[in-house]
C-alpha positions as a Python dict, from the first residue, in 0.01 Angstrom:
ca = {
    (1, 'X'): (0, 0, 0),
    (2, 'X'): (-191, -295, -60),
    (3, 'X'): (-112, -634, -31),
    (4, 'X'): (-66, -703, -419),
    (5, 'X'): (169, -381, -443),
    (6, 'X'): (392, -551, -148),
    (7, 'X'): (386, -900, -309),
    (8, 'X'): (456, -737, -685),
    (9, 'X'): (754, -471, -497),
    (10, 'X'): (899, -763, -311),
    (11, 'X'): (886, -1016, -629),
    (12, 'X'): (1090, -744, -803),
    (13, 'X'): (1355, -700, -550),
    (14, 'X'): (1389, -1039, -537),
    (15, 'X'): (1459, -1067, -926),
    (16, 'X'): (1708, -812, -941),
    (17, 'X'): (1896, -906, -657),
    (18, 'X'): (1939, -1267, -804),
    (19, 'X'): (2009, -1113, -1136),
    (20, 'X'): (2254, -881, -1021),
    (21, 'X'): (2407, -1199, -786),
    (22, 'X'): (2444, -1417, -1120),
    (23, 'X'): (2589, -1126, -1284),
    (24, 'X'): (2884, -1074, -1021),
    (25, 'X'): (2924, -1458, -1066),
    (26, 'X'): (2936, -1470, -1419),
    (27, 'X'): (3222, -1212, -1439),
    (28, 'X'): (3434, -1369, -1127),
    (29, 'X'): (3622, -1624, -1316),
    (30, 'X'): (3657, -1961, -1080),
    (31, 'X'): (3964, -2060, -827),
    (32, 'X'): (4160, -2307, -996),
    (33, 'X'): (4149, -2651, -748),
    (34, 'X'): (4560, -2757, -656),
    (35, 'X'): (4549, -3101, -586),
    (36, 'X'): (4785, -3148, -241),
    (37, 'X'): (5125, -3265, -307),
    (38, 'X'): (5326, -3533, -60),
    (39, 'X'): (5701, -3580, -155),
    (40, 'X'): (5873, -3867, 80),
    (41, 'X'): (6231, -3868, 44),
    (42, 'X'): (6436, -4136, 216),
    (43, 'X'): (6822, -4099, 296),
    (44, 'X'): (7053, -4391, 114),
    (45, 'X'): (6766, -4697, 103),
    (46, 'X'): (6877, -4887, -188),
    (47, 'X'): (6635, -5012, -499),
    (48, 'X'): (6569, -5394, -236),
    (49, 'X'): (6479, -5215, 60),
    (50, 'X'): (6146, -5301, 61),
    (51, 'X'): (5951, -5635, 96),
    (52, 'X'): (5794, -5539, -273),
    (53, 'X'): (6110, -5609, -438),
    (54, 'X'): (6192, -5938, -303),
    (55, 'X'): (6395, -5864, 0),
    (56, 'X'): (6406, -6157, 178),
    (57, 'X'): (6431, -6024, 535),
    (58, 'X'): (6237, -5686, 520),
    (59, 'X'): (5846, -5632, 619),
    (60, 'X'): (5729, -5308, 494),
    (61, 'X'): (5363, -5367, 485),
    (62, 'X'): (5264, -4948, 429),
    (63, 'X'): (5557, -4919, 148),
    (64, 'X'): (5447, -5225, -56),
    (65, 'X'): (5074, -5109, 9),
    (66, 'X'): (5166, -4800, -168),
    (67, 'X'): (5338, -4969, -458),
    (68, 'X'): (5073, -5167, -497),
    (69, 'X'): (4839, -4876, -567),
    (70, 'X'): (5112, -4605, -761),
    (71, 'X'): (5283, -4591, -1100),
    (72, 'X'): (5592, -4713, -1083),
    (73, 'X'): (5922, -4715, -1272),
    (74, 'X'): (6158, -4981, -1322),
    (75, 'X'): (6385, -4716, -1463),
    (76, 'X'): (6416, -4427, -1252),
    (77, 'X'): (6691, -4266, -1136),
    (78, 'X'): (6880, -4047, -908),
    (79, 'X'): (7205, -3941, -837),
    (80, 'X'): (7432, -4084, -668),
    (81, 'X'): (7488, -3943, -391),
    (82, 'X'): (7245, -3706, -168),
    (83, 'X'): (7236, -3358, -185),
    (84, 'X'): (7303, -3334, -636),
    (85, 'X'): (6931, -3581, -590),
    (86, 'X'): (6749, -3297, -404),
    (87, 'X'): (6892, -3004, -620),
    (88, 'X'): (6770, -3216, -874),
    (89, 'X'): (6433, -3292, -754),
    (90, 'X'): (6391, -2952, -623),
    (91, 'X'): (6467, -2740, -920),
    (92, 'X'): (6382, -3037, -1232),
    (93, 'X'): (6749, -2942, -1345),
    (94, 'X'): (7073, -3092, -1335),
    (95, 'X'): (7223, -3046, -1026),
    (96, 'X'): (7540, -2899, -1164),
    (97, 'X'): (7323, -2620, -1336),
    (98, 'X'): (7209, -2527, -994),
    (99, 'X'): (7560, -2542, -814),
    (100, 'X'): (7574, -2885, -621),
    (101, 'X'): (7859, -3103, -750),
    (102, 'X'): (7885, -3336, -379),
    (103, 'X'): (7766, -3289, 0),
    (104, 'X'): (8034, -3134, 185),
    (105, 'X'): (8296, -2851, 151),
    (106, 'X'): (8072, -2613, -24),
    (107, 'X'): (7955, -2810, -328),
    (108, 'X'): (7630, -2922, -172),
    (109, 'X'): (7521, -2509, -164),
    (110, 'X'): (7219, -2443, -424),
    (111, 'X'): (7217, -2156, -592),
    (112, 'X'): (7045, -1923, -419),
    (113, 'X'): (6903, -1811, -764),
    (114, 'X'): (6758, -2114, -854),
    (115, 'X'): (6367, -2168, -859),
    (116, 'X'): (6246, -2372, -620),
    (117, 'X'): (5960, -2600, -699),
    (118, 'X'): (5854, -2448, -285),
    (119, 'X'): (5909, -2123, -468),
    (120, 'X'): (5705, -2226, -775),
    (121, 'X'): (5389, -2348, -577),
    (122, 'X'): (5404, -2096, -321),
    (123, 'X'): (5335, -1810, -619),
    (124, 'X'): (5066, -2005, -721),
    (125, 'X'): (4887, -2041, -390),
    (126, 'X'): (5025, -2309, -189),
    (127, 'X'): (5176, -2314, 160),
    (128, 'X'): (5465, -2481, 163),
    (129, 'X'): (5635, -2712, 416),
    (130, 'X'): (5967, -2872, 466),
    (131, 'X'): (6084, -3131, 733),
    (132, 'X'): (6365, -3272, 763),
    (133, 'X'): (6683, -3267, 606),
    (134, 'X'): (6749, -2983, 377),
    (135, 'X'): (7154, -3021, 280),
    (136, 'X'): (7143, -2756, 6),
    (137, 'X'): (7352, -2483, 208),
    (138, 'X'): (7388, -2395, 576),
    (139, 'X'): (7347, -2041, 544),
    (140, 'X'): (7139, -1742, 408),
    (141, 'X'): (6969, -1685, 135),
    (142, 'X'): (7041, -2092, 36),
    (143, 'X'): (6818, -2207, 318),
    (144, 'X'): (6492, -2312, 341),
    (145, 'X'): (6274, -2064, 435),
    (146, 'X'): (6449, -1802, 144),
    (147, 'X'): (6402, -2086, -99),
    (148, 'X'): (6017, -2063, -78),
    (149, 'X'): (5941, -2263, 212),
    (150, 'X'): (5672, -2148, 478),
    (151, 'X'): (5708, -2389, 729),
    (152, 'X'): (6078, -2552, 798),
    (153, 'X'): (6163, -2798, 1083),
    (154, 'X'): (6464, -2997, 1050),
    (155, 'X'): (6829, -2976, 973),
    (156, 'X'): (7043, -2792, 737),
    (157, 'X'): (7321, -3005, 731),
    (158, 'X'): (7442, -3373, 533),
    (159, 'X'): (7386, -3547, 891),
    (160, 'X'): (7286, -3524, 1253),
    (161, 'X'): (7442, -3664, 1484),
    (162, 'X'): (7177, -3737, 1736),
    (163, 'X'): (6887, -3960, 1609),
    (164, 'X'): (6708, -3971, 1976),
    (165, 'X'): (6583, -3621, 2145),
    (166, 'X'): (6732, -3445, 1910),
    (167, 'X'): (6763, -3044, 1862),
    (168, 'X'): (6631, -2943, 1519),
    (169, 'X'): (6583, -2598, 1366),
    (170, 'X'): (6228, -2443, 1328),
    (171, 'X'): (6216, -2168, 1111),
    (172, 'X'): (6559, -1991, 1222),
    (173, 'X'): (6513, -2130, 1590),
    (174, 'X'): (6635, -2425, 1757),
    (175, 'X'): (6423, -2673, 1928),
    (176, 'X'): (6464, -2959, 2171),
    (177, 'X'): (6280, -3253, 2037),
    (178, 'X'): (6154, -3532, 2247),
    (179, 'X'): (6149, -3897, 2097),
    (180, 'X'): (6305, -4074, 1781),
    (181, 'X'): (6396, -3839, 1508),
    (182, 'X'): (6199, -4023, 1209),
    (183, 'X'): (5904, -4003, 1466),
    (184, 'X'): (5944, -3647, 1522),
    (185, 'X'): (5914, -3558, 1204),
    (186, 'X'): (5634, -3730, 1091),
    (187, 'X'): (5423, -3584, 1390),
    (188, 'X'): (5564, -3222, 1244),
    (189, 'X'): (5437, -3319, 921),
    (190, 'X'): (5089, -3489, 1030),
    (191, 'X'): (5080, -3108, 1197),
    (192, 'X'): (5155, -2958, 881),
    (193, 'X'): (4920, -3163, 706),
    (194, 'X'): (4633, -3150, 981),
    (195, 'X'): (4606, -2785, 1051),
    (196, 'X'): (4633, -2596, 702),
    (197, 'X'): (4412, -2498, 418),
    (198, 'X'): (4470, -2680, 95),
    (199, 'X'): (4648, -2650, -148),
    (200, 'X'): (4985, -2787, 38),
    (201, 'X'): (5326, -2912, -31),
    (202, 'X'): (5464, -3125, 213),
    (203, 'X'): (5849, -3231, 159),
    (204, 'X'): (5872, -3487, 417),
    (205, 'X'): (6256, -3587, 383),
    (206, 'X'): (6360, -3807, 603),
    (207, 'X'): (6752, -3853, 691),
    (208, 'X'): (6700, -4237, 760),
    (209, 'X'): (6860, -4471, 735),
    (210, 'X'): (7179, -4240, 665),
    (211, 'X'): (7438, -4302, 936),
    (212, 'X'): (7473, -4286, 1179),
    (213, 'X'): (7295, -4536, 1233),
    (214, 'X'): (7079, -4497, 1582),
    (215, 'X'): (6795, -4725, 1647),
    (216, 'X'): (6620, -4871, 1930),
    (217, 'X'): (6763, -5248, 1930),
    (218, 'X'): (6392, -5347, 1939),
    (219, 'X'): (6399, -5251, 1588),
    (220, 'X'): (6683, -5444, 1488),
    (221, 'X'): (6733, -5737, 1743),
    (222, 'X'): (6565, -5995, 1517),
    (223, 'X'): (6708, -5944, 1224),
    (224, 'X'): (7007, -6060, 1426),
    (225, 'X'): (6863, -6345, 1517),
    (226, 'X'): (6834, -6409, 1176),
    (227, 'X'): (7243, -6374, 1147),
    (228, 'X'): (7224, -6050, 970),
    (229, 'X'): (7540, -5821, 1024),
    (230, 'X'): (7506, -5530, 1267),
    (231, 'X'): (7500, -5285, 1018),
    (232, 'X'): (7264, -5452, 767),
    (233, 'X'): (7022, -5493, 1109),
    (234, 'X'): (7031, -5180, 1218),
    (235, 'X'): (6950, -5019, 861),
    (236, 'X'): (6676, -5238, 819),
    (237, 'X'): (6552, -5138, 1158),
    (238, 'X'): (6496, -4814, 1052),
    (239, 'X'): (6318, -4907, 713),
    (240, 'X'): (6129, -5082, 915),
    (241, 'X'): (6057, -4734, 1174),
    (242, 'X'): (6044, -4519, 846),
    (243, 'X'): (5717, -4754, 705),
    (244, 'X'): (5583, -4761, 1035),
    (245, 'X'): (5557, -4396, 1045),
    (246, 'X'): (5409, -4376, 681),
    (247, 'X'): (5134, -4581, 785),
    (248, 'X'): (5089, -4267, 1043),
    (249, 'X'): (5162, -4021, 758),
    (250, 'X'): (4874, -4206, 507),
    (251, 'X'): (4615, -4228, 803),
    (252, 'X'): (4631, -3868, 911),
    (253, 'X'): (4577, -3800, 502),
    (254, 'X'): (4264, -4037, 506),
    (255, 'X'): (4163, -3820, 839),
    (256, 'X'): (4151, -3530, 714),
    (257, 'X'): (3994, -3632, 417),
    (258, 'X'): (4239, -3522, 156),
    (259, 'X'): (4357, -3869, 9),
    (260, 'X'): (4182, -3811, -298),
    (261, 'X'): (4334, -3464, -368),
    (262, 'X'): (4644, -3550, -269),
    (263, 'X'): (4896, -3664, -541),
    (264, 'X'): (5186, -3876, -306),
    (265, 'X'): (5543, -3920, -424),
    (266, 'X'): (5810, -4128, -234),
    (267, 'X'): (6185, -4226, -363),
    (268, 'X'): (6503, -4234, -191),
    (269, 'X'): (6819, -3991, -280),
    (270, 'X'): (7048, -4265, -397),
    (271, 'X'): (7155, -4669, -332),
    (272, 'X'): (7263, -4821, -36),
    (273, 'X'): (7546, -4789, 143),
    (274, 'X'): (7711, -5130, 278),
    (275, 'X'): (7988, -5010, 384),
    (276, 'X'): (8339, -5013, 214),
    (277, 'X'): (8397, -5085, -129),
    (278, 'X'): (8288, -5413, -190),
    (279, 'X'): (8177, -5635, -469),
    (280, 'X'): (7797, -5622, -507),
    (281, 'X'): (7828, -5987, -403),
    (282, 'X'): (7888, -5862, -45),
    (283, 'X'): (7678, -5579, -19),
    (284, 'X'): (7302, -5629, 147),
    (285, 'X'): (7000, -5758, -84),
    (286, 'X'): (6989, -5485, -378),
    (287, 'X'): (6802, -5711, -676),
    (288, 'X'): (7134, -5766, -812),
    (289, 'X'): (7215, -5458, -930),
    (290, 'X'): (7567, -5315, -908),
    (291, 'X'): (7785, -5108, -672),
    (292, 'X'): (7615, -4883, -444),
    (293, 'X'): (7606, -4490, -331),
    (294, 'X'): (7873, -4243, -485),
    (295, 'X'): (7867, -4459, -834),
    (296, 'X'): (7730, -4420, -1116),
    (297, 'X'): (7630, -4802, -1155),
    (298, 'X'): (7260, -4951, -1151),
    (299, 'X'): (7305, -4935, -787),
    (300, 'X'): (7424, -4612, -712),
    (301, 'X'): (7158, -4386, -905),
    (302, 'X'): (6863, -4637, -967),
    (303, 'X'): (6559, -4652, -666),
    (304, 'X'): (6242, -4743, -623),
    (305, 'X'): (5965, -4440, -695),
    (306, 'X'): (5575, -4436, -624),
    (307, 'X'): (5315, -4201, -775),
    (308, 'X'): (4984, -4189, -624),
    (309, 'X'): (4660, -3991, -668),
    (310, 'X'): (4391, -4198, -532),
    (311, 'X'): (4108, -4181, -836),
    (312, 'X'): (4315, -4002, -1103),
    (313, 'X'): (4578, -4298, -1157),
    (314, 'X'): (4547, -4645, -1176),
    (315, 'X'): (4812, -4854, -1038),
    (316, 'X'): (5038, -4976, -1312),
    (317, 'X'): (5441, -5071, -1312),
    (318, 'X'): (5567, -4866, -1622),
    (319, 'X'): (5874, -5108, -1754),
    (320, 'X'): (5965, -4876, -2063),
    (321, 'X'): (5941, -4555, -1961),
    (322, 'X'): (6313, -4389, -1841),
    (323, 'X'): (6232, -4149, -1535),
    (324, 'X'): (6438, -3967, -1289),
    (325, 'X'): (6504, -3720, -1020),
    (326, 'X'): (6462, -3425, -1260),
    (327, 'X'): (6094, -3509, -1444),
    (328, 'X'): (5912, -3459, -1068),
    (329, 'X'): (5917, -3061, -1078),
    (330, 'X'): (5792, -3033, -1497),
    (331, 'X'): (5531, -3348, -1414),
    (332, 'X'): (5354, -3145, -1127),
    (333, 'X'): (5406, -2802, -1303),
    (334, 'X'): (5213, -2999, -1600),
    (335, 'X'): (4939, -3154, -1382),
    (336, 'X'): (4830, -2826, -1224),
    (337, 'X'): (4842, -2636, -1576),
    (338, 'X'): (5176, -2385, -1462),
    (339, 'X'): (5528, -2398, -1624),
    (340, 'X'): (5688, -2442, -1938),
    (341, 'X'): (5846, -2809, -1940),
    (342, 'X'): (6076, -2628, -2142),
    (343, 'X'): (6267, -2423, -1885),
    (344, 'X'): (6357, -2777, -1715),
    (345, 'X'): (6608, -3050, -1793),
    (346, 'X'): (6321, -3289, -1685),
    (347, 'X'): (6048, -3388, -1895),
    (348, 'X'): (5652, -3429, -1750),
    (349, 'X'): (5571, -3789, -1691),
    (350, 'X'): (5204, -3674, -1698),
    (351, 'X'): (5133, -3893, -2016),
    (352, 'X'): (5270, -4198, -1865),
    (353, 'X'): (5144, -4143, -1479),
    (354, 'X'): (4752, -4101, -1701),
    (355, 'X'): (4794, -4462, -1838),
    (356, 'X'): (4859, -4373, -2194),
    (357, 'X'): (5056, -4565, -2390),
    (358, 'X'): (5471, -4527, -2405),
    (359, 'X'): (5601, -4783, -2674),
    (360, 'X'): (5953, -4679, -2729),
    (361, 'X'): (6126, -4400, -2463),
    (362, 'X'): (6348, -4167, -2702),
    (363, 'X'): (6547, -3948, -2428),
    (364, 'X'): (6873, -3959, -2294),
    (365, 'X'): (6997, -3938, -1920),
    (366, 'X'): (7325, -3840, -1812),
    (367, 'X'): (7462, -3836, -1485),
    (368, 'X'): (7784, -3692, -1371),
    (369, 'X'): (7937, -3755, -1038),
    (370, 'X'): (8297, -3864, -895),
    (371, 'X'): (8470, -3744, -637),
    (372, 'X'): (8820, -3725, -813),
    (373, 'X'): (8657, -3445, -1036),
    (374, 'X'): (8487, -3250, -795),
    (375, 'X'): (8722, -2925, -845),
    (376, 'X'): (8793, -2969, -1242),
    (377, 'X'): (8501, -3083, -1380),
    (378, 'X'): (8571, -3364, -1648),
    (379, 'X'): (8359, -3630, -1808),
    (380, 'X'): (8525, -3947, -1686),
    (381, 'X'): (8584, -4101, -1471),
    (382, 'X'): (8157, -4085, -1289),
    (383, 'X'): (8012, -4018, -1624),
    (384, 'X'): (7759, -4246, -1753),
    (385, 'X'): (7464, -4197, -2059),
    (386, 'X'): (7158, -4363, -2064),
    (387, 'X'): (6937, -4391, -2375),
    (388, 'X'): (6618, -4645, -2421),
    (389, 'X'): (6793, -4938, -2260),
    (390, 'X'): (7151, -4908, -2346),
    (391, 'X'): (7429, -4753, -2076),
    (392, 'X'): (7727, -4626, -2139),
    (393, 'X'): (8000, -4552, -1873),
    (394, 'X'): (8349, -4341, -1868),
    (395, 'X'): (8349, -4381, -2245),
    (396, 'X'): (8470, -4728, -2260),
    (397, 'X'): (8182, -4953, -2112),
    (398, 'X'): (7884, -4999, -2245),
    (399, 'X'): (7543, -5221, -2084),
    (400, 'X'): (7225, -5338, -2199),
    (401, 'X'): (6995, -5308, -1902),
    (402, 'X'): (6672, -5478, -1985),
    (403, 'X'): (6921, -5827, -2076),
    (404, 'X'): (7194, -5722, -1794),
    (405, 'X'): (7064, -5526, -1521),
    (406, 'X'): (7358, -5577, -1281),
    (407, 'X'): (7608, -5461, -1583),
    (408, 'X'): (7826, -5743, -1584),
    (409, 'X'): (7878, -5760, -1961),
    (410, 'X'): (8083, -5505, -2105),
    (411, 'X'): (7942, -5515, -2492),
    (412, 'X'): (8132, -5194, -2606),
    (413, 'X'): (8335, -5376, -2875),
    (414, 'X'): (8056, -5566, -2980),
    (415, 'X'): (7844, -5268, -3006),
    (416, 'X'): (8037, -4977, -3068),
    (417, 'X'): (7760, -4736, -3257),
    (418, 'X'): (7608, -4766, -2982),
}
C-alpha cells in the first residue's frame, strides 16, 4: 500500500470514529449539576444572639459575615420548641402532619413514613450526611440512617448530657469522642464535606447552646467581667464556640473549592431560653421581642435565617416577605428542578432568594404548640395565625408586627375583621 492509500485509510478512520463519538454524545442526554447544600441548625439561640442584631455583648464575627452576604428574613419563623422545627424543616410540612406534637414522651417520633428531604436528595443523587442532634425518634425505622441519611454521627436524643469527650453514635455504633462536642462535630462535618463527591447534603445541627450548659470558662469568663449572669455567660460562650467553628466550617468549603456550588442555610430551632418564666424585660438581649422558647410569641418562634449561594444571590434583607421552617424543603426542591411545591405546606422562596420583587406577602402561617394540649389537640391556648403583618393569638389577641414587634398592644377590639 502506498503512502497516499495509508494517509486516505487513516483520514477515514479518523472521520468515522469522531462521527460515531459525536453521535454517542448527541444521544446521552447531560448529568444535571446539584448545587451542594449546607443546613446549620443551632439549638435554642434566640433572634439577638448575634453581634448583627445589635447584641450589645456578643462578637460573632463569621455569623455577621454571613449575614452580611445572604438573604435574609425579618419574618421567619419556627416553632417553638425543638424537635416540631426539625420535622418541619425536614419534611416542608407541619410538624403535626408528620407526628411531632413536643420533645419528649413519644411526641417528638417522626413518622417513619414521612419523606425526608435526606430521602428526597438521596433519590436524586446526593449523599447525604447528618451530625448532630437528630431528636425525631430513638428507635428504628424513625432514625437517621432509615430516614435517608448516608452518613450519621451524633445523638438521637432531645439532649446529651456530656458536652466534653463525649460518646456519640456513628451509624448504629457508639464512639468515644475526644474534645468539645460543637468541635467534634464540625471536624465530622469538614470530613464529610472534604472527602466526598458532590452533590452533598450536609445537616450540620448543632445541640448548642441547649442545656446543659458546658463550656470551657475561657469562653465565658469575660462576659462575667462584664456582670453578665452565669447563665447568660455561659450561653454566650458557646455562641461564641459555635461561630468560631463556622469560620472552620466556611474555610474547609473555600478549600475544597465548592463555595460557589454550595447553597448555605443557617437558623436556629426556636428562641432563647432564660430561664423561668419571666417578663421579656428580664430575659437576655432578644431585640425586644416577646417571651421566649415553648410560646408562641415573637420570641418563641421568630429567628434569625441566612441564605447563601456565593454568585447566584446577592445579599439583600427581605423585610416583606413571611418565611418559615416549612418553605426550606419546596425552595431547594424548586432550585434543583425536583418536587411539586404542591405536596408541601411550605411554599419555594426561590422568587424572593433570586432578587425579584415581593410587594405584598398574601399567605398565612399558623403555628400550634402548648403543652397543656399535647394529648387532646385543641386550638387554644398555643395557637397563633399570622397573615401579611397582622398576628393573632388564642382567638382573643391580636398584633400588628411591623408597628409592634414585641406585641404589647392588644388591638383585637379595635380591629376585629381582622
Amino acid at each position: 500500500m502506498n503512502l497516499n492509500c495509508k494517509n486516505f485509510l487513516f483520514n477515514f478512520l479518523k472521520t468515522t470514529l469522531l462521527s460515531l463519538s459525536m453521535l454517542g454524545c448527541a444521544g446521552k442526554k447531560a448529568l444535571p449539576t446539584f448545587p451542594n447544600i449546607l443546613i446549620v441548625l443551632t439549638d435554642d439561640m434566640g433572634y439577638g444572639d448575634y453581634g448583627s442584631a445589635g447584641n450589645p455583648h456578643l462578637q460573632t464575627t463569621h455569623l455577621d459575615e454571613l449575614a452580611g452576604e445572604s438573604v435574609k428574613f425579618k419574618y421567619f419563623y419556627v416553632s417553638p420548641v425543638c424537635a416540631p422545627t426539625r420535622a418541619s424543616l425536614l419534611t416542608g410540612k407541619y410538624h403535626q402532619k408528620v407526628g411531632v406534637r413536643s420533645v419528649l414522651n413519644g411526641f417528638e417520633t417522626m413518622d417513619p413514613g414521612a419523606n425526608s428531604l435526606a430521602e428526597i436528595l438521596s433519590a436524586k443523587g446526593y449523599t447525604t450526611g447528618i451530625f448532630g442532634k437528630w431528636h425525631l425518634g430513638e428507635n428504628y425505622p424513625s432514625v437517621p440512617n432509615a430516614q435517608g441519611f448516608d452518613e450519621y454521627f451524633g445523638f438521637r436524643t432531645g439532649h446529651t448530657e456530656n458536652y466534653f469527650d463525649p460518646i456519640l453514635e456513628h451509624n448504629g455504633k457508639m464512639e468515644q469522642t475526644r474534645g468539645y462536642i460543637t468541635d467534634v462535630l464540625t471536624d465530622k462535618a469538614i470530613e464529610f464535606i472534604s472527602n466526598q463527591k458532590t452533590p452533598i447534603f450536609c445537616y450540620l445541627a448543632y445541640n448548642a447552646p441547649h442545656t446543659p450548659l458546658q463550656i470551657d470558662s475561657a469562653y465565658y469568663r469575660h462576659f462575667l467581667e462584664k456582670g453578665l449572669p452565669l447563665q447568660t455567660a455561659k450561653v454566650y460562650g458557646m455562641i461564641e464556640n459555635i461561630d468560631e467553628n463556622l469560620g472552620r466550617l466556611f474555610q474547609a468549603i473555600n478549600d475544597n473549592s465548592l463555595m460557589d456550588n454550595t447553597i448555605i442555610i443557617f437558623m436556629s430551632d426556636n428562641g432563647p431560653l432564660t430561664g423561668g418564666w419571666k417578663n421579656t424585660d428580664e430575659l437576655r438581649y432578644n431585640v425586644g421581642l416577646r417571651n421566649q422558647k415553648y410560646s408562641v410569641y415573637e420570641g418563641g418562634i421568630r429567628t434569625q435565617c441566612f441564605w447563601k449561594w456565593e454568585g447566584k444571590w446577592f445579599p439583600a434583607y427581605d423585610t416583606i416577605s413571611l418565611a418559615a421552617h416549612i418553605d426550606v424543603v419546596p425552595t431547594l426542591l424548586d432550585i434543583i428542578g425536583s418536587g411539586n411545591v404542591a405536596d408541601f405546606d411550605g411554599v419555594s422562596l426561590k422568587n424572593q432568594l433570586e432578587g425579584q420583587p415581593n410587594s405584598k406577602d398574601e399567605r398565612s402561617y399558623f403555628e400550634n404548640f402548648h403543652l397543656s394540649t399535647l394529648r387532646d389537640l385543641a386550638p387554644y391556648p398555643g395557637g397563633a395565625a399570622i397573615r401579611q403583618r397582622w398576628k393573632m393569638v388564642n382567638g382573643d389577641e391580636l398584633y400588628h408586627l411591623a408597628s409592634d414587634p414585641g406585641e404589647k398592644h392588644n388591638l383585637a377590639e379595635e380591629f376585629p375583621e381582622n
